[in-house]
C-alpha positions in Angstrom: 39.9 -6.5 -7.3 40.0 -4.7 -10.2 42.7 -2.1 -8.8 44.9 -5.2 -8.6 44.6 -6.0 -12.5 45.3 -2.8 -13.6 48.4 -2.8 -11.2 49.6 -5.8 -13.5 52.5 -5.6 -15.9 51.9 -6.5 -19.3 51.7 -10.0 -20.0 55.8 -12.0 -19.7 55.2 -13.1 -23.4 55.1 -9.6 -24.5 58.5 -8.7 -22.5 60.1 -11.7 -22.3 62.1 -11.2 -25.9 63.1 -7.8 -25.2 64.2 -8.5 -21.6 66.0 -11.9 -23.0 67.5 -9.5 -25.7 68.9 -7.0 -23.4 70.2 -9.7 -20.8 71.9 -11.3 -23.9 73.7 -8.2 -25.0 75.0 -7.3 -21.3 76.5 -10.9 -21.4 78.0 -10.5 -24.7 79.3 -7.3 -23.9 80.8 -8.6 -20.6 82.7 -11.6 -22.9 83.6 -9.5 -25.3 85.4 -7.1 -22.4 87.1 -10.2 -20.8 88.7 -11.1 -24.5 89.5 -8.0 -25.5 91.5 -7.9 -21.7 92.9 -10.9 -22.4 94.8 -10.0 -25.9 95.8 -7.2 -24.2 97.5 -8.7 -21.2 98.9 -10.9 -24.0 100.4 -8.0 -26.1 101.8 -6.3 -23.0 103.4 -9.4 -21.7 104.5 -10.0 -25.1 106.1 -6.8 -25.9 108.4 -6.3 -22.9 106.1 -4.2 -20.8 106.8 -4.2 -16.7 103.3 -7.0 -15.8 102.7 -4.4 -12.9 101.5 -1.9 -15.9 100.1 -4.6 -18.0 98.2 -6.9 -15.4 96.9 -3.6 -12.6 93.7 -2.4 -14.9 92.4 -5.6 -15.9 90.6 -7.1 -12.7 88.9 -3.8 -11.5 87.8 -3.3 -15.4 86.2 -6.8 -15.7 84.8 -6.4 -11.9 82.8 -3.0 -13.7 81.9 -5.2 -16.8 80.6 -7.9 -14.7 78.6 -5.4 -12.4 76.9 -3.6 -15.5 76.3 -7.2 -16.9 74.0 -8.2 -13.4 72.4 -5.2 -13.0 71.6 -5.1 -17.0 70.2 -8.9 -16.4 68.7 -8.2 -13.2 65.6 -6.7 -15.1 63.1 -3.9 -14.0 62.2 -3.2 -10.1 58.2 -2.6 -10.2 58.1 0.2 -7.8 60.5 2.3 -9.9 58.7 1.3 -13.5 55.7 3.1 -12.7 57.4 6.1 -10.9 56.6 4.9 -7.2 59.7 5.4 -4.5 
């Protein structure tokens, strides 16, 4: 029984702000990748650029944003927080 305590992560209300903070900034991050995207597809478009160039980065460099964003807000895997496989 008492094996099983000390197996225990620290209490949520002591990670909880700094996991909330963390999931907050990949989600910020990921918004702030879509807009800046966005005004750039608009400055392309605007300025006589072919849309092939313009339009051919964007999707695969918000898919990335939005991958880092779910694995950042995923939060820790147990096993690997306490160096086990």
């Amino acid at each position: 029984m008492s094996q099983q305590l000390a197996r225990r992560s620290p209490a949520p209300a002591v990670v909880a702000p700094q996991r909330r903070a963390g999931r907050l900034l990949a989600w910020s991050l990921l918004g702030l990748t879509v807009v800046l995207m966005a005004a750039g597809l608009v400055i392309g478009l605007t300025g006589g650029e072919d849309w092939t160039k313009v339009v051919g980065f964007v999707p695969t460099t918000i898919a990335l944003a939005l991958v880092g964003a779910l694995v950042a807000a995923r939060g820790r895997v147990r096993g690997h927080a306490q160096g086990r496989g």
